[in-house]
C-alpha positions as CSV (number, residue, x, y, z in Angstrom):
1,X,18.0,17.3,13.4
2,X,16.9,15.6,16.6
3,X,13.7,12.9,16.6
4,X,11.0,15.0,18.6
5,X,9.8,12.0,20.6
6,X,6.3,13.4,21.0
7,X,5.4,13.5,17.6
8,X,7.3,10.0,16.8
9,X,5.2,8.2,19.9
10,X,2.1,9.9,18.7
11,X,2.7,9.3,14.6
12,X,3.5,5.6,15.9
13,X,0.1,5.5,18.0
14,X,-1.9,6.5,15.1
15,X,-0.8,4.0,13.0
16,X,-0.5,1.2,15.7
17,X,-3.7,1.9,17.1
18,X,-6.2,0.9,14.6
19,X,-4.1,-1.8,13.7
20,X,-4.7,-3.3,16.8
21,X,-8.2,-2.4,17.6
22,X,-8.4,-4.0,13.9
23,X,-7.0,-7.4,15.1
24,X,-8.5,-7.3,18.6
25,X,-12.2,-7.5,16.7
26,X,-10.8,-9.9,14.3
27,X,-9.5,-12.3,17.2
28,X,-12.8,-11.7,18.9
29,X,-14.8,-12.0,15.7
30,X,-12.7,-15.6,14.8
31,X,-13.2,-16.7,18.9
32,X,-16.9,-15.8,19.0
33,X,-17.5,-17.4,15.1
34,X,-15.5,-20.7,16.1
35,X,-17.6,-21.1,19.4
């Protein structure tokens, strides 16, 4: 069966999204802590 491309780019979103916000405020959080 084919890959439906839709639901693999959204299934990859939703995990790689709040992974990201997730680091994003720990870089900030680490940048604003250090200064």
């Amino acid at each position: 069966p084919r890959i439906r491309y839709d639901k693999l780019m959204y299934l990859v979103w939703k995990s790689y999204l709040p992974a990201s916000l997730c680091f994003i405020m720990f870089f900030l959080g680490v940048k604003l802590f250090l200064l």
